[in-house]
VEXTI-172714 format. One record per residue (C-alpha): residue in three letters; x, y, z; residue number from 1. Coordinates in Angstrom, 3 decimals, padded with zeros to 6 digits, always signed. Example, Ala and Ser with C-alpha at 12.3 -4.5 7.8 and 13.67 -1.06 7.14 Angstrom:
<pt 'ALA', <+012.300, -004.500, +007.800>, 1>;
<pt 'SER', <+013.670, -001.060, +007.140>, 2>;
//
This chain:
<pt 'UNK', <-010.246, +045.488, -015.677>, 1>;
<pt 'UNK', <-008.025, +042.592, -016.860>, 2>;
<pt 'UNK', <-004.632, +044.510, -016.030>, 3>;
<pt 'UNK', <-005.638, +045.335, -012.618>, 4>;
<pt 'UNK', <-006.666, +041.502, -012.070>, 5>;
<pt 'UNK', <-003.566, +040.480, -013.086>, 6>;
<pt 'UNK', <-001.737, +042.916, -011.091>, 7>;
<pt 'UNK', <-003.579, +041.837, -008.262>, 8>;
<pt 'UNK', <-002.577, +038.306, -009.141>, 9>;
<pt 'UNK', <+001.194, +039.034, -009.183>, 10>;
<pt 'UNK', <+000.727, +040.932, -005.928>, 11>;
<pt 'UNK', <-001.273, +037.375, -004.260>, 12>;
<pt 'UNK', <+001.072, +034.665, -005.472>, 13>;
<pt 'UNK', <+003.799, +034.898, -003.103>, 14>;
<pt 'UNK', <+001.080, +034.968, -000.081>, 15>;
<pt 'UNK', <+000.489, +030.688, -001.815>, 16>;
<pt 'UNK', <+004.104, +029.959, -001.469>, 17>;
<pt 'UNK', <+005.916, +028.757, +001.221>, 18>;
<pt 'UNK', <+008.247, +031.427, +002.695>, 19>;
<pt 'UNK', <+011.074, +030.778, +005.435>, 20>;
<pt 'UNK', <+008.524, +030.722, +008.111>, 21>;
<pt 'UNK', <+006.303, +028.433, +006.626>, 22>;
<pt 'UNK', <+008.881, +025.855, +005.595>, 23>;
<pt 'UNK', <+010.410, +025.626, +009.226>, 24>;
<pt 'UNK', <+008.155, +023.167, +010.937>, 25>;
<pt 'UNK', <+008.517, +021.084, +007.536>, 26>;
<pt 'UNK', <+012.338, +021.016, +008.223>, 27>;
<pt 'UNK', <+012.096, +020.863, +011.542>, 28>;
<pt 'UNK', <+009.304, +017.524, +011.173>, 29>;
<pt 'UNK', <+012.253, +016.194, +008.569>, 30>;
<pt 'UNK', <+014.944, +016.325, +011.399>, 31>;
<pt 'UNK', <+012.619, +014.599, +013.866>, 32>;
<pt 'UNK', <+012.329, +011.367, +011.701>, 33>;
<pt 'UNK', <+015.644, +011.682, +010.178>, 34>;
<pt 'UNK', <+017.639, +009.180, +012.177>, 35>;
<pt 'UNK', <+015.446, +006.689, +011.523>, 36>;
<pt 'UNK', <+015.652, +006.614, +007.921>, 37>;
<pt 'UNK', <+018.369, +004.009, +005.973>, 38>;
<pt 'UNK', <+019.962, +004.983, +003.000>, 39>;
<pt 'UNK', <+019.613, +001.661, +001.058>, 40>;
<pt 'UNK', <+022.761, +000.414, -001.629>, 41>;
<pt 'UNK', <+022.044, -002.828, -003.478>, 42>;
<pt 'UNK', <+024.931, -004.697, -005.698>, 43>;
<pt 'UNK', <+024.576, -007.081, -008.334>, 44>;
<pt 'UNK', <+021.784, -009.244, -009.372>, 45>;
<pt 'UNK', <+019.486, -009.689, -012.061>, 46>;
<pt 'UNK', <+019.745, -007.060, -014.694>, 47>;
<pt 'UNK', <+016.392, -007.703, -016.203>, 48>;
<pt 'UNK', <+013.391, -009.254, -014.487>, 49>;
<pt 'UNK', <+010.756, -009.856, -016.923>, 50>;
<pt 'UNK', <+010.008, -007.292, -018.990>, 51>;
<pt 'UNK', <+011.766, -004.869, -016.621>, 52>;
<pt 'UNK', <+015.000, -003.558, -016.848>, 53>;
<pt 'UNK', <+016.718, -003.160, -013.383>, 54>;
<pt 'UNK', <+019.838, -002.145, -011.670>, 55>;
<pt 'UNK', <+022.066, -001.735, -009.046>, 56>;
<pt 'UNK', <+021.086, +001.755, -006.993>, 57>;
<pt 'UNK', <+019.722, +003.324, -003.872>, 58>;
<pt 'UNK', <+017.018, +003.512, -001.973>, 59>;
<pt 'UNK', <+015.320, +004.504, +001.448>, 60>;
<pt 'UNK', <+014.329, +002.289, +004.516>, 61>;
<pt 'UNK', <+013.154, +002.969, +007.860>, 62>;
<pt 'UNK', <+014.809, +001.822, +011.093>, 63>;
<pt 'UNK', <+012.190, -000.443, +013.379>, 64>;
<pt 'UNK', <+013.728, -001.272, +016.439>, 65>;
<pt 'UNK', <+016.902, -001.583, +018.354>, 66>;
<pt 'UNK', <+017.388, -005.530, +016.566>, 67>;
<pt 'UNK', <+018.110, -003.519, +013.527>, 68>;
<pt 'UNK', <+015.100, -004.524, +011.310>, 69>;
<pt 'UNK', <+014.694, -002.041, +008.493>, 70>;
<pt 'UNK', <+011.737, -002.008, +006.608>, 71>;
<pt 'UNK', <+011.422, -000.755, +002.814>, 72>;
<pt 'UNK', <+009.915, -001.047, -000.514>, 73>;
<pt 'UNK', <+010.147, -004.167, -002.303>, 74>;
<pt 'UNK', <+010.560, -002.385, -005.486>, 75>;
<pt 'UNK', <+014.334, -001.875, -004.258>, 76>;
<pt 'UNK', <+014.574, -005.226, -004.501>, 77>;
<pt 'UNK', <+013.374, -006.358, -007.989>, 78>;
<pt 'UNK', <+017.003, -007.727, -009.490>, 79>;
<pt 'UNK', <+017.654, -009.605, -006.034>, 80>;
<pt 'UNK', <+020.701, -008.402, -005.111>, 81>;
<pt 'UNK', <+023.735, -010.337, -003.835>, 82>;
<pt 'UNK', <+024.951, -007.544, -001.741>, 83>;
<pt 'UNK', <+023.166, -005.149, +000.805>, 84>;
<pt 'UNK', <+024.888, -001.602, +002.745>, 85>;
<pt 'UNK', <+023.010, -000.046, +004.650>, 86>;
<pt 'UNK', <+023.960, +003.761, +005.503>, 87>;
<pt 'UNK', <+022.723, +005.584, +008.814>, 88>;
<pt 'UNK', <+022.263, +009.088, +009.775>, 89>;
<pt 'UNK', <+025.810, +009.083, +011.454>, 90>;
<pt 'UNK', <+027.245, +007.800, +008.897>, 91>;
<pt 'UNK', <+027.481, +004.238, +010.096>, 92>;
<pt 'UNK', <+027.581, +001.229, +007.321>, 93>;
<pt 'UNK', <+026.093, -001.729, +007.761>, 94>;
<pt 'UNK', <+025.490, -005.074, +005.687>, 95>;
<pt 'UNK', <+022.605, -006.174, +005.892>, 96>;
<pt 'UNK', <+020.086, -009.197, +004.606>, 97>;
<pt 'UNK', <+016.934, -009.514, +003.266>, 98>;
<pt 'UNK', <+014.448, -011.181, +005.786>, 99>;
<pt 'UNK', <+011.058, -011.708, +004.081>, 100>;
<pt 'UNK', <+008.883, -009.878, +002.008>, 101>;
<pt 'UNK', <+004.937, -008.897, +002.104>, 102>;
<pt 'UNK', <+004.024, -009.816, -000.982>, 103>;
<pt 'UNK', <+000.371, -007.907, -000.381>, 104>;
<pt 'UNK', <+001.142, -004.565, +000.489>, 105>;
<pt 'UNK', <+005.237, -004.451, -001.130>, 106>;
<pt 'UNK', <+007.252, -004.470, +001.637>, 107>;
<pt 'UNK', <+010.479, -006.020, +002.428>, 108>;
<pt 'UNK', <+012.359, -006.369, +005.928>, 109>;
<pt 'UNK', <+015.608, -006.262, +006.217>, 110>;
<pt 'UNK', <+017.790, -007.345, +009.130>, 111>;
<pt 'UNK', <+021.493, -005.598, +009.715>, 112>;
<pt 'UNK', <+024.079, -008.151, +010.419>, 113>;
<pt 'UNK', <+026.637, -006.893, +013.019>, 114>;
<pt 'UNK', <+024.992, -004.942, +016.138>, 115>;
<pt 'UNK', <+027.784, -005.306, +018.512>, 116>;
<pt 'UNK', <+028.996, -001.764, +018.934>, 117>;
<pt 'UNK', <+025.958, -000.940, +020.060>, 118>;
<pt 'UNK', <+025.089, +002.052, +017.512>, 119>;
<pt 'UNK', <+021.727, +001.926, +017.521>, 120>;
<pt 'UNK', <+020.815, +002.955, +021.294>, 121>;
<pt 'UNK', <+021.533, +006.610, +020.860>, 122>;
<pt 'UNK', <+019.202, +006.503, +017.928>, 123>;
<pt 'UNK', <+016.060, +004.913, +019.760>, 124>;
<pt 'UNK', <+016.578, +007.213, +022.544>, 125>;
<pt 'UNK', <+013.465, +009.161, +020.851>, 126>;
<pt 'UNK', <+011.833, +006.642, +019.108>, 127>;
<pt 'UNK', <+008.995, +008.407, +016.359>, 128>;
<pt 'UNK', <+005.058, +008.711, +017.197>, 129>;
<pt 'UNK', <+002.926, +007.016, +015.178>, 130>;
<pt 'UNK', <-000.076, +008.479, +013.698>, 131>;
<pt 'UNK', <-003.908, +006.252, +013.633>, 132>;
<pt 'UNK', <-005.813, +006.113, +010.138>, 133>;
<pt 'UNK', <-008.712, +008.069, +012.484>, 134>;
<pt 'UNK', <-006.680, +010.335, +013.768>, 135>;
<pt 'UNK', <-005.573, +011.629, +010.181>, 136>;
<pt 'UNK', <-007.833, +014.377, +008.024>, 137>;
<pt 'UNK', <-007.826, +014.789, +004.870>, 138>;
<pt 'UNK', <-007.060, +017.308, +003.109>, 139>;
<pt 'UNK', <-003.949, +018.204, +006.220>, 140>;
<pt 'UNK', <-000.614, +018.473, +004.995>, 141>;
<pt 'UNK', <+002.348, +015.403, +004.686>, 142>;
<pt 'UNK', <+005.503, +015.220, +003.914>, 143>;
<pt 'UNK', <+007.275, +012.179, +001.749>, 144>;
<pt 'UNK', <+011.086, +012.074, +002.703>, 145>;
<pt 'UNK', <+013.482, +009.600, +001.657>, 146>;
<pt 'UNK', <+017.472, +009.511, +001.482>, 147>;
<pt 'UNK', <+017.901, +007.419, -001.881>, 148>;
<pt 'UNK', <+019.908, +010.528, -003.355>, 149>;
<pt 'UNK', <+021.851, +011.562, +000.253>, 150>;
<pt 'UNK', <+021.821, +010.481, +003.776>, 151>;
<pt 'UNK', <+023.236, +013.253, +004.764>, 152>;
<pt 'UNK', <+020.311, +015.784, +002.702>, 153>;
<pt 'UNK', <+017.225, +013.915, +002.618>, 154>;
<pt 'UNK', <+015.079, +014.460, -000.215>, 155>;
<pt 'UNK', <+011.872, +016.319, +000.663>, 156>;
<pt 'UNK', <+008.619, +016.876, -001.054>, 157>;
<pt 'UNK', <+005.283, +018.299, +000.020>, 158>;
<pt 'UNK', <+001.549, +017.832, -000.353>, 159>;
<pt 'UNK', <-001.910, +016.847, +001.669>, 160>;
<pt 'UNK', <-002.871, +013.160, +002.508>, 161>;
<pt 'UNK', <-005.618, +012.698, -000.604>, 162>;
<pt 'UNK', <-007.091, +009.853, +001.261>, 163>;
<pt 'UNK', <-007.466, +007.418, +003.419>, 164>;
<pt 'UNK', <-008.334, +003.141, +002.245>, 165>;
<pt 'UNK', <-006.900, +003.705, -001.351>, 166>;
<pt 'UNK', <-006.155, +000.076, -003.113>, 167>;
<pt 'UNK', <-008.742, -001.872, -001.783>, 168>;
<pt 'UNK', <-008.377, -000.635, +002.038>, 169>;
<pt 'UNK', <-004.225, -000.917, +001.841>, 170>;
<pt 'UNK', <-003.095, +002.681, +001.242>, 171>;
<pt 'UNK', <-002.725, +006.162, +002.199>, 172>;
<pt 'UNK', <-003.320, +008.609, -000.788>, 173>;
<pt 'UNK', <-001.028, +011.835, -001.309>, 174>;
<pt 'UNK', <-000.634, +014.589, -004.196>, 175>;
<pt 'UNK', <+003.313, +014.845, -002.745>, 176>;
<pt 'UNK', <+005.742, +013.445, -004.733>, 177>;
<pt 'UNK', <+006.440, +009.691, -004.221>, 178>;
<pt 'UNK', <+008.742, +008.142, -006.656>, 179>;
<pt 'UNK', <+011.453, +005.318, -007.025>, 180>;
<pt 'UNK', <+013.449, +008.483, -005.282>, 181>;
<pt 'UNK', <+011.929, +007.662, -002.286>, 182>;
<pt 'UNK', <+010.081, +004.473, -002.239>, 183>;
<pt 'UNK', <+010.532, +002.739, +001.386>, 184>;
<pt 'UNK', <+011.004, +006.443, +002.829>, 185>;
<pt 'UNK', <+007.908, +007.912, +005.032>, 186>;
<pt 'UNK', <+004.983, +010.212, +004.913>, 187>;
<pt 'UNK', <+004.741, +012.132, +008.008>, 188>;
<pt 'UNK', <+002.838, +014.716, +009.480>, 189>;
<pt 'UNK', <+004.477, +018.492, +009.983>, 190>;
<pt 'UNK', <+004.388, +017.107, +013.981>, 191>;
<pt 'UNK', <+007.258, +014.776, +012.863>, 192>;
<pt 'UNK', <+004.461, +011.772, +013.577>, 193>;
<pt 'UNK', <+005.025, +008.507, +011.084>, 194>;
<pt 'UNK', <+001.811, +008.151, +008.785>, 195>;
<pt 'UNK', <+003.064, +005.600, +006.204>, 196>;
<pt 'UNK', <+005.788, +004.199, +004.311>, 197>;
<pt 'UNK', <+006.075, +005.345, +000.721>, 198>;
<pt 'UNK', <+005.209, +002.180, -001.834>, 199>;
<pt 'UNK', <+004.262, +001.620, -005.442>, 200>;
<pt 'UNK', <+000.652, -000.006, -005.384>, 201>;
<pt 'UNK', <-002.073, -000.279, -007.607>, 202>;
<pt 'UNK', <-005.562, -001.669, -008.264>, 203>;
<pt 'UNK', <-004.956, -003.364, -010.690>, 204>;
<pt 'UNK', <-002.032, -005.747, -010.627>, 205>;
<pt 'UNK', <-000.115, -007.414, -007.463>, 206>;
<pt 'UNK', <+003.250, -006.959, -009.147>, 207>;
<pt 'UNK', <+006.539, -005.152, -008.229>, 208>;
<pt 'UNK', <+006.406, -002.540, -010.410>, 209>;
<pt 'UNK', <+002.507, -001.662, -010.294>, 210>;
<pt 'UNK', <+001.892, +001.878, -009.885>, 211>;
<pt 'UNK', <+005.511, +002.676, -010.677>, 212>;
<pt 'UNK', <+003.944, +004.446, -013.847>, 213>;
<pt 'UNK', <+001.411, +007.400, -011.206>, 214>;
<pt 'UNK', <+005.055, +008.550, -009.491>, 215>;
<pt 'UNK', <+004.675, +011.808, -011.971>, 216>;
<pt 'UNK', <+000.759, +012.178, -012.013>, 217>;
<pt 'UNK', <+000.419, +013.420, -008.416>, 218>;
<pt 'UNK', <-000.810, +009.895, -007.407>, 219>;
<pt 'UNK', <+001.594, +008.559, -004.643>, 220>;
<pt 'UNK', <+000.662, +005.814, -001.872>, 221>;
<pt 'UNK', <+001.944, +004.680, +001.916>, 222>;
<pt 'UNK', <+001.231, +001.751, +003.383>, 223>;
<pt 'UNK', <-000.240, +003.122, +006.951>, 224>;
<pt 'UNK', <+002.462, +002.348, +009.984>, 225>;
<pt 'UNK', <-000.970, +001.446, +011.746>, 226>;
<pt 'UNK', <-001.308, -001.313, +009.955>, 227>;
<pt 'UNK', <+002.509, -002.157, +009.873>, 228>;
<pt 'UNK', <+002.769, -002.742, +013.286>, 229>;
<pt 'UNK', <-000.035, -005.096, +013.441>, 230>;
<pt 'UNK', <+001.758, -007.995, +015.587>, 231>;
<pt 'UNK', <+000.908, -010.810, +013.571>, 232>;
<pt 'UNK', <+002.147, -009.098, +010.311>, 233>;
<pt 'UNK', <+005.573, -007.994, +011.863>, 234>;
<pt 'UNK', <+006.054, -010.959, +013.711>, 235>;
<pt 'UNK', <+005.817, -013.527, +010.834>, 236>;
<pt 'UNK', <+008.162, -011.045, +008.973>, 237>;
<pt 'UNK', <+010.787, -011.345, +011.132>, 238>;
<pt 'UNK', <+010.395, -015.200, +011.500>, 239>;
<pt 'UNK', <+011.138, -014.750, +007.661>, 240>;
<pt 'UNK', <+008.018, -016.098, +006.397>, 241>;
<pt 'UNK', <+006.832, -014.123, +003.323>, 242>;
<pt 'UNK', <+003.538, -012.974, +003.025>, 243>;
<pt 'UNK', <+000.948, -013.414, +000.235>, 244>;
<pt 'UNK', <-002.017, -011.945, -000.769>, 245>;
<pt 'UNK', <-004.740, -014.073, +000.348>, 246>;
<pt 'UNK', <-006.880, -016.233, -001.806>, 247>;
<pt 'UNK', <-010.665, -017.140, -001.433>, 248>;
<pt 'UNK', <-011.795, -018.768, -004.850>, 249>;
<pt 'UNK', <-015.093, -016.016, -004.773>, 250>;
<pt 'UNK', <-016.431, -014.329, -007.613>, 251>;
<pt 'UNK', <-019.048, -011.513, -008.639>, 252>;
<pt 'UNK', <-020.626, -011.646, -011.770>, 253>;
<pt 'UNK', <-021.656, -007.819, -011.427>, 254>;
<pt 'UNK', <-019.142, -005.753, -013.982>, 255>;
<pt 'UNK', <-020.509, -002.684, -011.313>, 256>;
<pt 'UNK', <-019.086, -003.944, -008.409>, 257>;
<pt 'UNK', <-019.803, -000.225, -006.595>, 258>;
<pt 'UNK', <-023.633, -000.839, -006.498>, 259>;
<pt 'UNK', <-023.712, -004.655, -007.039>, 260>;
<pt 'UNK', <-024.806, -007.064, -004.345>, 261>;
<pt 'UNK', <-022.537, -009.512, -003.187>, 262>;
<pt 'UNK', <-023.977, -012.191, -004.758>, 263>;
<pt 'UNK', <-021.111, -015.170, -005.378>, 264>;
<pt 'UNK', <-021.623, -015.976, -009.175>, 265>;
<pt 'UNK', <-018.933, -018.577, -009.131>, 266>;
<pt 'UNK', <-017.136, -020.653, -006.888>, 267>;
<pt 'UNK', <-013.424, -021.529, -008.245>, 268>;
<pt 'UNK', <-013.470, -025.390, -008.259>, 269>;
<pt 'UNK', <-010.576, -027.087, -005.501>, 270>;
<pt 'UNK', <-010.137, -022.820, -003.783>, 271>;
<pt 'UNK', <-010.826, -022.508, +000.084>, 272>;
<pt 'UNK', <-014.603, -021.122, -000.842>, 273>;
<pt 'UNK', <-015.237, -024.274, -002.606>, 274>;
<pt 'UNK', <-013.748, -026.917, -000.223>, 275>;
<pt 'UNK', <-015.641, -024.437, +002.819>, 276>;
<pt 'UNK', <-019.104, -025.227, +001.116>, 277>;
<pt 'UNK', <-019.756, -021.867, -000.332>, 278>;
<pt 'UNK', <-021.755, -022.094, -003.580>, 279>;
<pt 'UNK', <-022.987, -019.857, -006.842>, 280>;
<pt 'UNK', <-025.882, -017.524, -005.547>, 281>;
<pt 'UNK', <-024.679, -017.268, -001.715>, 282>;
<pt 'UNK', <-025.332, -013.945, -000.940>, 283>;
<pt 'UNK', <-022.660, -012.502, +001.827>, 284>;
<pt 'UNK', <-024.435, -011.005, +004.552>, 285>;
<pt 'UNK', <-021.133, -010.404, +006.665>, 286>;
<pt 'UNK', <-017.567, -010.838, +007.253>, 287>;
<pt 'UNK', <-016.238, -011.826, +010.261>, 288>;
<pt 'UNK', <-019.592, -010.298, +011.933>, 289>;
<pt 'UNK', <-018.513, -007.198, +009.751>, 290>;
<pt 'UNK', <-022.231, -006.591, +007.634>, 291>;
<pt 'UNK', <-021.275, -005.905, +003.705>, 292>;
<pt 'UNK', <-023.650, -004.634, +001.362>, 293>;
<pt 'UNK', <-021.875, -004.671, -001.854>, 294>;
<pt 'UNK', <-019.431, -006.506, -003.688>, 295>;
<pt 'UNK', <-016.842, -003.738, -003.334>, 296>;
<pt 'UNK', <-017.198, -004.107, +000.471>, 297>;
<pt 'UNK', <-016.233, -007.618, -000.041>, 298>;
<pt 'UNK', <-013.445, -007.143, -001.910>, 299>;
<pt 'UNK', <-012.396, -004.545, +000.208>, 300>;
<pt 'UNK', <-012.109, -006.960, +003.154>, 301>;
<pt 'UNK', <-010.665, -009.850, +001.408>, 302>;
<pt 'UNK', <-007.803, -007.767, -000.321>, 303>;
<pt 'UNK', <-006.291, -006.783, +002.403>, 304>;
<pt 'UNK', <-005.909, -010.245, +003.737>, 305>;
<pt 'UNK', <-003.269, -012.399, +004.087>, 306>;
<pt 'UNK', <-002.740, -016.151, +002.452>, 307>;
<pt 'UNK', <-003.236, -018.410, +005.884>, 308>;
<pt 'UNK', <-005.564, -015.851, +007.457>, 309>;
<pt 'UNK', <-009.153, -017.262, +008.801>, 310>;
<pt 'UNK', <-012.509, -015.531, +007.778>, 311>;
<pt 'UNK', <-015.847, -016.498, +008.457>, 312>;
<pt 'UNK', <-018.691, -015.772, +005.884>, 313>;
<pt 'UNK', <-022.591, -015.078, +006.950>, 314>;
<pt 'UNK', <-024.281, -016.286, +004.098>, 315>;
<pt 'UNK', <-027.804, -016.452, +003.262>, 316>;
<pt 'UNK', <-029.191, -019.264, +000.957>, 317>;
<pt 'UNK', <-032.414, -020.024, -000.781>, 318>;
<pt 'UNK', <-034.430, -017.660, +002.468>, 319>;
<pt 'UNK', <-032.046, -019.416, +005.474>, 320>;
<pt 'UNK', <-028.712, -018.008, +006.759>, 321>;
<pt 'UNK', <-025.394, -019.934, +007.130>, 322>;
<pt 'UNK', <-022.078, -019.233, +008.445>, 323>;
<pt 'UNK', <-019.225, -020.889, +007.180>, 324>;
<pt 'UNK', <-015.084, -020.337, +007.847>, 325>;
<pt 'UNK', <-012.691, -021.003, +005.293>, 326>;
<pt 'UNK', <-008.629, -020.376, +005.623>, 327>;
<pt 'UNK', <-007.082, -018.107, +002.650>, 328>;
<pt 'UNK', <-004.611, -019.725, +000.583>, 329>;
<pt 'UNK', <-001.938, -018.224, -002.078>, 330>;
<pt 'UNK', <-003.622, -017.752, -005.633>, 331>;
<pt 'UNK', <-004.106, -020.746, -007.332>, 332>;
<pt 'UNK', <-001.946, -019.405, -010.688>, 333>;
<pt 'UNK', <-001.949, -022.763, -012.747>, 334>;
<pt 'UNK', <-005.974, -022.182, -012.723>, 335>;
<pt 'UNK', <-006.124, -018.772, -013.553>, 336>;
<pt 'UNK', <-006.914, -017.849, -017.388>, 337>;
<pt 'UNK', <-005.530, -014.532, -018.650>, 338>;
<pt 'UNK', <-007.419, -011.880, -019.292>, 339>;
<pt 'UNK', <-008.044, -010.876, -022.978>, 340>;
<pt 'UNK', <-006.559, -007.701, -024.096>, 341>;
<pt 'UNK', <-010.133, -007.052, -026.324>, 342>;
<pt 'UNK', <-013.427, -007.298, -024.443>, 343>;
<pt 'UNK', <-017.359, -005.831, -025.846>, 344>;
<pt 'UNK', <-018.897, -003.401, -024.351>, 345>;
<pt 'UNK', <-021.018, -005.151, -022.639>, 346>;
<pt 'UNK', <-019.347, -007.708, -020.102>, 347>;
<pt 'UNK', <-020.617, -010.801, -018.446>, 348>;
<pt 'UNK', <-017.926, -012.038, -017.185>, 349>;
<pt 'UNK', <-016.946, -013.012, -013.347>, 350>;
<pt 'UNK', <-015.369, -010.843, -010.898>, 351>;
<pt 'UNK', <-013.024, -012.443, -008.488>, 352>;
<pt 'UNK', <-012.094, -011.140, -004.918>, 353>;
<pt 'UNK', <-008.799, -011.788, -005.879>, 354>;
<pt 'UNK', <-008.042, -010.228, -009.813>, 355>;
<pt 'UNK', <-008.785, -006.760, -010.818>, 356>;
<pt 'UNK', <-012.035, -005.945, -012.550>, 357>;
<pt 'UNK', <-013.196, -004.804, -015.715>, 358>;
<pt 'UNK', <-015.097, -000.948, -016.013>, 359>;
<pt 'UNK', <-016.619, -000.284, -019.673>, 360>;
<pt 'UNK', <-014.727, +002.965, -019.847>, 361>;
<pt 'UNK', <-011.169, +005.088, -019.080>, 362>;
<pt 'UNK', <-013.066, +007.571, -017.142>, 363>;
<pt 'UNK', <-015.114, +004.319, -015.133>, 364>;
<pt 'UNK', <-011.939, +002.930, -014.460>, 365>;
<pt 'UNK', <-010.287, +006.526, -012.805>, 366>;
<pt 'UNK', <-013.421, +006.885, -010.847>, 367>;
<pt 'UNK', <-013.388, +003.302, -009.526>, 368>;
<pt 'UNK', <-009.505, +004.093, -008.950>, 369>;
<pt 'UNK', <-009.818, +007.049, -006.874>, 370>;
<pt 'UNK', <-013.048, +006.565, -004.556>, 371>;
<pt 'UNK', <-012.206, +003.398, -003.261>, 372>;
<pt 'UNK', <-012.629, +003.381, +000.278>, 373>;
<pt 'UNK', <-014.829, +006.512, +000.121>, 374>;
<pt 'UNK', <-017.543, +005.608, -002.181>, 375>;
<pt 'UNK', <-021.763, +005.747, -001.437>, 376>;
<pt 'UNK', <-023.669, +002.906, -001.879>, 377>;
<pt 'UNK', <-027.301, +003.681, -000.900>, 378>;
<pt 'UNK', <-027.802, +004.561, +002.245>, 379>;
<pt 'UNK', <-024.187, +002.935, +003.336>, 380>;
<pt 'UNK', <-020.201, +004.435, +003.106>, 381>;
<pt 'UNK', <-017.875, +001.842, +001.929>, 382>;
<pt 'UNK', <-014.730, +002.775, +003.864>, 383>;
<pt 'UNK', <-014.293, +005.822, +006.281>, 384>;
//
């Protein structure tokens, strides 16, 4: 009985591989976004930043528009380099400079320097479709591609879009390989159409290098070109104002924050909450006439806010409602107290809007991790 089930095994396996037929359309997809992808060369800098050890090298970037803004991965630009070459599809080499930077979702702009000859119009002819976070299903298949290791044979890997609203509402989700290989490279559909561009992010920190350390464990995020092109977002870019993560001075007691109410615990003395007239006990009723229901629906909402951005809380307090509006600021880092490396097992601690949060356990933590954005609370879906 075994033997034959094995045989029948052997005879299966090829029919879950992809054959010659099945890997046209991927190649085909790859040649459709292919001009529009920058091979990236960085020289000199830093060779250590922090605890980091960085150096010159490669990476991928994406080709905007016809003014020769390239967007990419700000992990590429850790050691801030003195030098930038940019490398098109036909072979082309440009310098370039560094714009600004998002400091929310990692993403630098670059600009190229010398446009004169006019090479990008045959480029733009076609310019790319881009895909809407409703318009993509989970579960179909995507593509990461980047040209870190050749321009001339990007690097391809397959896999299925995981999710959707990963890292508090930022990020696409995919099981295809996303690496520093192809950071600021994109995850399309097999149509060709641009879903995201490949990042490191993660939950828990707002650094550089966070999430560098999932590239092997089948764990790879995009930040959705959706969301890219929101005007306000490209537009200060290219002004060169850098964008921060936006700050709000709130914070949940609840160490649950997936079935917690968003009751404010604590108000940060001197933040934008504080100075707005929000207090401890406000309960959040809405956001910008969005209703929330939990404190992971807050967080949510404020996370993937910028620093300067305007949001206006429905509160209710003591039976009555309020509404107040209070403008984000950058994180106020000579206030914030580290976070010990020991904690009991039973917390009661804050949790801010704007810091990660504690879970009791490993497998607590991967759980909050991973259903972010698709989680049950009650009779109400955080997320999609």
């Amino acid at each position: 009985m075994y033997k034959l089930f094995f045989v029948y095994l052997l005879i299966s396996l090829p029919t879950f591989c992809f054959g010659e037929a099945d890997s046209l359309p991927i190649r085909q997809a790859v040649h459709l976004v292919s001009p529009f992808l920058v091979r990236i060369d960085t020289i000199g800098g830093h060779e250590k930043t922090g605890e980091e050890l960085v150096n010159e090298g490669a990476g991928s970037g994406f080709l905007l528009d016809r003014q020769g803004f390239v967007l990419t991965s700000a992990f590429h630009f850790l050691h801030e380099p003195t030098s930038i070459l940019l490398q098109f599809s036909d072979g082309t080499k440009k310098v370039a400079r560094k714009v600004a930077t998002d400091l929310n979702r990692m993403l630098t702009l670059l600009k190229v320097e010398d446009l004169s000859d006019g090479f990008l119009d045959t480029i733009f002819a076609t310019p790319p479709e881009i895909r809407t976070k409703d318009s993509m299903l989970i579960g179909e298949l995507c593509i990461a591609v980047g040209v870190s290791l050749s321009r001339e044979e990007p690097n391809i890997a397959v896999g299925i879009l995981s999710g959707k609203n990963r890292i508090w509402g930022k990020a696409l989700q995919t099981d295809a390989a996303v690496s520093p290989n192809n950071y600021g490279g994109l995850l399309i559909d097999r149509q060709g159409k641009l879903l995201g561009l490949l990042v490191p992010l993660s939950m828990m920190s707002n650094e550089l290098t966070a999430g560098v350390e999932m590239y092997d464990a089948g764990v790879g995020m995009a930040i959705p070109f959706e969301d890219i092109q929101q005007k306000t977002v490209l537009e200060q870019l290219k002004n060169g104002n850098d964008l921060k993560l936006g700050f709000t001075g709130i914070q949940f007691k609840e160490n649950r924050i997936f079935i917690g109410e968003p009751v404010i615990d604590t108000v940060q003395p001197d933040s934008p909450a504080d100075q707005a007239g929000i207090k401890n006990g406000d309960r959040i009723v809405a956001i910008d006439g969005i209703l929330v229901y939990s404190a992971l629906q807050v967080m949510m909402n404020l996370q993937s806010r910028y620093a300067g951005e305007t949001a206006t809380f429905r509160l209710l307090r003591q039976g009555q409602e309020k509404e107040i509006s209070l403008v984000l600021s950058t994180p106020m880092k000579e206030k914030e107290k580290k976070i010990p490396k020991e904690t009991s097992k039973n917390h009661n601690i804050s949790v801010s809007t704007d810091r990660l949060f504690f879970c009791n356990t490993s497998a607590e933590l991967f759980l909050n991790l991973f259903t972010v954005g698709n989680y049950k609370v009650g009779n109400y879906k955080v997320g999609n």
